[in-house]
C-alpha atoms as an extended CHARMM CRD file, in Angstrom:
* protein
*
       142  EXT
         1         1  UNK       CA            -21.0750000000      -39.5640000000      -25.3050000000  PROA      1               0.0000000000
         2         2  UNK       CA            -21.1370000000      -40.1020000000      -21.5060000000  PROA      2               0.0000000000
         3         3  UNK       CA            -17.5270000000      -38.5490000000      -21.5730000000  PROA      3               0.0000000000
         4         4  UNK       CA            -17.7040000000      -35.5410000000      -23.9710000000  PROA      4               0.0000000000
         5         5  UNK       CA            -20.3450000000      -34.1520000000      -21.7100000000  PROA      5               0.0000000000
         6         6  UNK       CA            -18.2900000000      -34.8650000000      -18.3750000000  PROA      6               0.0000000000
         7         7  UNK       CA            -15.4560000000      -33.1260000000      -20.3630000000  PROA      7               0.0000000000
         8         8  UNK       CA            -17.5800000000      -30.0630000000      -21.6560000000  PROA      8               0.0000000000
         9         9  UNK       CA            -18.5450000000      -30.3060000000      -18.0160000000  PROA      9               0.0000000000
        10        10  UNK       CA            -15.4540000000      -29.8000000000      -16.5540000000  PROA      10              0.0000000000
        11        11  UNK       CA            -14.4160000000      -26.9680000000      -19.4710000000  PROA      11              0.0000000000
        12        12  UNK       CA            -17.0050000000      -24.6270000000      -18.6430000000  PROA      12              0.0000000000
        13        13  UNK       CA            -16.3990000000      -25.0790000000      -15.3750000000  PROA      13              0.0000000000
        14        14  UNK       CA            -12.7780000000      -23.8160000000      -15.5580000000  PROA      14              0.0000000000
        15        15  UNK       CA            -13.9350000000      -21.4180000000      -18.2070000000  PROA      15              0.0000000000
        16        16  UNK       CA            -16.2890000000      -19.7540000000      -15.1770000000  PROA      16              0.0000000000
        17        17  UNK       CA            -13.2380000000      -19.7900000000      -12.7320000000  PROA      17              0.0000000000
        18        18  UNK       CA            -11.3330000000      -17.3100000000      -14.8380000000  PROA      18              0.0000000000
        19        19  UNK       CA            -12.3070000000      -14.3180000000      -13.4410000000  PROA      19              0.0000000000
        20        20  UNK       CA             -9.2900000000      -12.7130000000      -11.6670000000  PROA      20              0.0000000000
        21        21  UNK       CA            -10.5200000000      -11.3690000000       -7.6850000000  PROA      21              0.0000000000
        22        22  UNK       CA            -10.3610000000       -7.8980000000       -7.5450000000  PROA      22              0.0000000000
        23        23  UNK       CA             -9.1710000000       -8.1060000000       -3.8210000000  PROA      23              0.0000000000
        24        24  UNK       CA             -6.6520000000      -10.3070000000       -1.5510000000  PROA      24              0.0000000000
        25        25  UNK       CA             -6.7810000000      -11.4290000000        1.2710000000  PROA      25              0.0000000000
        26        26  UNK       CA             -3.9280000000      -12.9150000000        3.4300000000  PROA      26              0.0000000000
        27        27  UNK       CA             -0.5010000000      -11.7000000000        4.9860000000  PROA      27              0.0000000000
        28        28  UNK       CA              1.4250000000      -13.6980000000        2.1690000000  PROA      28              0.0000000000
        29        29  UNK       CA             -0.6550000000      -13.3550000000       -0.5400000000  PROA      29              0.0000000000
        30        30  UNK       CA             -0.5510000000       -9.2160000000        0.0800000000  PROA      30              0.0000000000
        31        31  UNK       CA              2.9530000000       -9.4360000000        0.7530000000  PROA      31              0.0000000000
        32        32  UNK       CA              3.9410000000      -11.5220000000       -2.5240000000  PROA      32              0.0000000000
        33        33  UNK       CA              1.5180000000       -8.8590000000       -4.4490000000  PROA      33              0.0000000000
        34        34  UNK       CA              3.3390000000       -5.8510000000       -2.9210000000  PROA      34              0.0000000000
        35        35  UNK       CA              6.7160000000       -6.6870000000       -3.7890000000  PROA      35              0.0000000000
        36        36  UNK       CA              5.4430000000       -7.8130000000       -7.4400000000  PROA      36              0.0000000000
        37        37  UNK       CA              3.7980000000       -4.0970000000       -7.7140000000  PROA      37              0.0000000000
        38        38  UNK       CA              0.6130000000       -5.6620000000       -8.1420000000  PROA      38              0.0000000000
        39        39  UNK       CA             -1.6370000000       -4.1170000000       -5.5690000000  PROA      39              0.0000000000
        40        40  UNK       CA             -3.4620000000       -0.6820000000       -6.3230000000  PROA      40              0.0000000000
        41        41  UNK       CA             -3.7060000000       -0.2360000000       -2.6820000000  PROA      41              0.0000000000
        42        42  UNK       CA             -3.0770000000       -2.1840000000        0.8170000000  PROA      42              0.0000000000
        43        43  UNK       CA             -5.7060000000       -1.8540000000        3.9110000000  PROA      43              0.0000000000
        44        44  UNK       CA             -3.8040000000       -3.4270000000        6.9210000000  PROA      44              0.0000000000
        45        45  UNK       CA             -5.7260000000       -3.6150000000       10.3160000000  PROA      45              0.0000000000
        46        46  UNK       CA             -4.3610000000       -1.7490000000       13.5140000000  PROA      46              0.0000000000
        47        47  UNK       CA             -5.3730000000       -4.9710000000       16.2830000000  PROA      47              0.0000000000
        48        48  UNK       CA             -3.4260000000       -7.5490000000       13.7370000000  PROA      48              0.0000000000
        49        49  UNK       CA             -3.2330000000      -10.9110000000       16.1030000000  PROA      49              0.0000000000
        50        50  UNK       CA              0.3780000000      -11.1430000000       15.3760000000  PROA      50              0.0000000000
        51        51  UNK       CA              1.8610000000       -7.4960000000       14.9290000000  PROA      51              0.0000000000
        52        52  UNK       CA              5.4280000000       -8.6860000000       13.6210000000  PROA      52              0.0000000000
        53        53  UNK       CA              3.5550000000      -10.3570000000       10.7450000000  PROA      53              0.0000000000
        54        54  UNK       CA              2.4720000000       -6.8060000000        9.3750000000  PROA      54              0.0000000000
        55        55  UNK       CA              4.5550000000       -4.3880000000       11.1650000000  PROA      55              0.0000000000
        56        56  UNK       CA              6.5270000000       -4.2140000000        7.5530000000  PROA      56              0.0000000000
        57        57  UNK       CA              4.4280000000       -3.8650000000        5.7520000000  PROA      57              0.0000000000
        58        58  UNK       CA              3.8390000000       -0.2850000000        5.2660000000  PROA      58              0.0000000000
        59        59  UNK       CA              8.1760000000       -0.1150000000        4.7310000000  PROA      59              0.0000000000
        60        60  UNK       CA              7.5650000000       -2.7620000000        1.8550000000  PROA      60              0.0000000000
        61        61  UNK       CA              4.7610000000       -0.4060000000        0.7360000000  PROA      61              0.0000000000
        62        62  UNK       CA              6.5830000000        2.7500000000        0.9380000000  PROA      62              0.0000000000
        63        63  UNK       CA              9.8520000000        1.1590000000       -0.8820000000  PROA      63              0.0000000000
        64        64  UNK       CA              7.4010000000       -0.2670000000       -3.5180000000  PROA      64              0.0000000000
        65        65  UNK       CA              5.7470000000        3.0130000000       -4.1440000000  PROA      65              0.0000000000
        66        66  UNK       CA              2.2070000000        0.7460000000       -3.3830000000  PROA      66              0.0000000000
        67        67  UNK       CA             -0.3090000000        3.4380000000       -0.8090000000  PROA      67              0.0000000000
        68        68  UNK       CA             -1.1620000000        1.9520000000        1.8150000000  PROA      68              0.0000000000
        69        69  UNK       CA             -3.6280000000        2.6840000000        4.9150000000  PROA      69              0.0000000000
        70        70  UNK       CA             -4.2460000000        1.2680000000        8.3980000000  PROA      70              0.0000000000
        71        71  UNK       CA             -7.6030000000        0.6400000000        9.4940000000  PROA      71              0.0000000000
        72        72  UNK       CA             -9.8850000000        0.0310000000       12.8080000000  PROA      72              0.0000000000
        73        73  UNK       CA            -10.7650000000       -3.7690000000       13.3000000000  PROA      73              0.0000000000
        74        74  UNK       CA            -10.0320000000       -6.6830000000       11.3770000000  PROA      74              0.0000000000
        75        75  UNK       CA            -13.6110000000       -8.0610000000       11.7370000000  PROA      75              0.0000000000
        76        76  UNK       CA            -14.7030000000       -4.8360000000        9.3680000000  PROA      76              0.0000000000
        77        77  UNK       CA            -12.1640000000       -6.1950000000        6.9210000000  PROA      77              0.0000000000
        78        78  UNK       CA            -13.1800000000       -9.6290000000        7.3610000000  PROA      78              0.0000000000
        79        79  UNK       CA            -16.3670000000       -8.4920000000        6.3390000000  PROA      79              0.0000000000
        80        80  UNK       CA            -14.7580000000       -7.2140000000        3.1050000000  PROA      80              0.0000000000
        81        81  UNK       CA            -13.2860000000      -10.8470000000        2.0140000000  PROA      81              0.0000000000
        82        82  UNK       CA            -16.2230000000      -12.9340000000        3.3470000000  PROA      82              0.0000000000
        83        83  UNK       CA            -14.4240000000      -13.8180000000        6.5840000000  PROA      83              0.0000000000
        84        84  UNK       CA            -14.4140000000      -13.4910000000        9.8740000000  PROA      84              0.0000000000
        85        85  UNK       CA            -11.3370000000      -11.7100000000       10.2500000000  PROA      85              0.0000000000
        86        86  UNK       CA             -8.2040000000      -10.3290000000        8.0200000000  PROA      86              0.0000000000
        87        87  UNK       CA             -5.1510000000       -8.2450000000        8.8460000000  PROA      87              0.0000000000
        88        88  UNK       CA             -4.8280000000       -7.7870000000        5.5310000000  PROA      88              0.0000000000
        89        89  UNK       CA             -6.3930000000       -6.9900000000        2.0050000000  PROA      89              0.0000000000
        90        90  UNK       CA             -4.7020000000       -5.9840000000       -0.9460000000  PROA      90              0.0000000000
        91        91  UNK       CA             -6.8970000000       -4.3140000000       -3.6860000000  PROA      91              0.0000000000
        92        92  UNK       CA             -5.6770000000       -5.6100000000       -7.3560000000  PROA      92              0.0000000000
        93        93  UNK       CA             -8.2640000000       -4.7670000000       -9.9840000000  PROA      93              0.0000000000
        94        94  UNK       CA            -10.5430000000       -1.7630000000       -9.7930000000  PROA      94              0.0000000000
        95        95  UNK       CA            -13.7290000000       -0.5130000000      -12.0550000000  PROA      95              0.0000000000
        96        96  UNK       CA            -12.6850000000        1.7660000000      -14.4990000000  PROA      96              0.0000000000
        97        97  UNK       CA            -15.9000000000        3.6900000000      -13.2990000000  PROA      97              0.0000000000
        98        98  UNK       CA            -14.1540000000        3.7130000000       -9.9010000000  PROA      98              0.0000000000
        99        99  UNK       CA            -10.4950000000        4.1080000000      -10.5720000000  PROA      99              0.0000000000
       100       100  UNK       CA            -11.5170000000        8.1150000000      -10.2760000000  PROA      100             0.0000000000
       101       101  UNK       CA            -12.7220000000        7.1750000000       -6.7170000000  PROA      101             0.0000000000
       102       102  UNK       CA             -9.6990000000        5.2520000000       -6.0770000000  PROA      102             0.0000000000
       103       103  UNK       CA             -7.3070000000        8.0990000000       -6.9450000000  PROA      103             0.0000000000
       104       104  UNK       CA             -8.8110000000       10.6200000000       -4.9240000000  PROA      104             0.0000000000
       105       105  UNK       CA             -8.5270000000        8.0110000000       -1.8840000000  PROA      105             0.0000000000
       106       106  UNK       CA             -5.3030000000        7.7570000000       -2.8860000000  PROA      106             0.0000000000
       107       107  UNK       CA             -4.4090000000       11.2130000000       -2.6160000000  PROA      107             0.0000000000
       108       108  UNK       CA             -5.8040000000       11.8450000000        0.7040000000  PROA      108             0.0000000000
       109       109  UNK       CA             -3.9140000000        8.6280000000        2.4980000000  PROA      109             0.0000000000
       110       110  UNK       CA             -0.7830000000        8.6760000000        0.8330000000  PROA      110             0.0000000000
       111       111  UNK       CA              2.3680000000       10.1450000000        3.1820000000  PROA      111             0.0000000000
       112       112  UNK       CA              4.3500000000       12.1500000000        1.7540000000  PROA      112             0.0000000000
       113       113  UNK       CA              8.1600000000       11.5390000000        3.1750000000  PROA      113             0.0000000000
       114       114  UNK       CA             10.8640000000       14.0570000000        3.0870000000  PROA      114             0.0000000000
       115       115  UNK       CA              8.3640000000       17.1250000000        3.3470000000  PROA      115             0.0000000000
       116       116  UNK       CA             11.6530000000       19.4490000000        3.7110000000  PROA      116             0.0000000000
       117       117  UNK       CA             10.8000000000       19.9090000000        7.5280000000  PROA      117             0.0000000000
       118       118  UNK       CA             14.2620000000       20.0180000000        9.5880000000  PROA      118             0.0000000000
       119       119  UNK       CA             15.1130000000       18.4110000000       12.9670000000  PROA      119             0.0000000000
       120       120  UNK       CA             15.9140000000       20.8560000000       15.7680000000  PROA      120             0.0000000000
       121       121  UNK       CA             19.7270000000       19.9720000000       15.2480000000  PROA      121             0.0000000000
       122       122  UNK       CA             19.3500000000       21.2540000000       12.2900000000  PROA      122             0.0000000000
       123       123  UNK       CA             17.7380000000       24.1590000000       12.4300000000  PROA      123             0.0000000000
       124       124  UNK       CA             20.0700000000       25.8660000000       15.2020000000  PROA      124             0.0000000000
       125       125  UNK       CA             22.5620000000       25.1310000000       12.6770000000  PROA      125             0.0000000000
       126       126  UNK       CA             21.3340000000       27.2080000000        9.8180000000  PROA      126             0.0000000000
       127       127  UNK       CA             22.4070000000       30.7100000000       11.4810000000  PROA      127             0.0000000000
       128       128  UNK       CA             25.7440000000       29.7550000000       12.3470000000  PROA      128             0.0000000000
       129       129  UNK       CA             26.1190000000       28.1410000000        8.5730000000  PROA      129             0.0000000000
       130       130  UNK       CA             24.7090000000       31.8160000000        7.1970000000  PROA      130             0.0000000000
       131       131  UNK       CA             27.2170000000       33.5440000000        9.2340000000  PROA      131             0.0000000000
       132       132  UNK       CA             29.7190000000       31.9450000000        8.1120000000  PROA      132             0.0000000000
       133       133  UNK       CA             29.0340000000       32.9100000000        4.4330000000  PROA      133             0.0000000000
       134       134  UNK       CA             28.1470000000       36.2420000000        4.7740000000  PROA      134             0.0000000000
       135       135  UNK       CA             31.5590000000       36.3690000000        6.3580000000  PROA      135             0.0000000000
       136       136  UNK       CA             33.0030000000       34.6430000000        3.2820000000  PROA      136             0.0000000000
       137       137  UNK       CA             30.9530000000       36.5480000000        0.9450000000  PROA      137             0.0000000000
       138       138  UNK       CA             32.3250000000       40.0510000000        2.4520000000  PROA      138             0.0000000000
       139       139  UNK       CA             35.9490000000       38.4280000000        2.9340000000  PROA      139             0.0000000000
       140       140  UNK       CA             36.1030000000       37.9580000000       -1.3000000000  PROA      140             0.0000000000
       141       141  UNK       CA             34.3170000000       41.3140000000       -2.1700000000  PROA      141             0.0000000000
       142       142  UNK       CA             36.2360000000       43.8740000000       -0.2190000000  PROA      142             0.0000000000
């Protein structure tokens, strides 16, 4: 009898420990999340202890299609994860109520790359290219 209880015990126990965080902490955890496309969104702290242990993470982000945002202070994210300090927190689950929220965030962060905007190389080149077909263009028509 003694054992059936410690073994109802112990299920309810595990049953209890089922529920699935809703945020990450931790460079490898976040990193391992990332590059499974499980994160929603990545907060990454600007005074990181270590900067090569999260300076690529926003390339991993932006190859993953995951948004991503830097923030001031890793004690404020601490706070976040019940800590004293993170560089890192990944967000994985979010409140259908708040995935409206989360979108509009989203939206305002997110960089978009490639926004057609040439290099100055580039742009005293365009001239000489039109030249050169007007001067074709003229060349075939008369």
């Amino acid at each position: 009898m003694q054992s059936r209880n410690r073994l109802l015990a112990r299920a309810e126990k595990a049953a209890r420990k089922g529920d699935v965080p809703s945020k990450r902490a931790g460079v490898s955890t976040v990193t391992t999340l990332v590059e499974n496309k499980k994160a929603q969104l990545l907060v990454i702290t600007h005074d990181a202890d270590s900067s090569e242990l999260v300076v690529f993470q926003p390339a991993l982000c932006h190859e993953t299609g995951v948004p991503y945002c830097i923030i001031k202070g890793k004690a404020r994210l601490g706070r976040l994860v019940h800590r004293k300090t993170s560089t890192t927190v990944a967000f994985t689950q979010v409140n259908s109520e708040d995935k409206g929220a989360l979108a509009k965030l989203v939206e305002a962060i997110w960089r978009h790359w490639g926004g057609n905007v040439l290099g100055p190389k580039s742009v005293a080149l365009m001239p000489k290219l039109e030249k050169v077909k007007a001067k074709e263009l003229t060349t075939k028509l008369g």
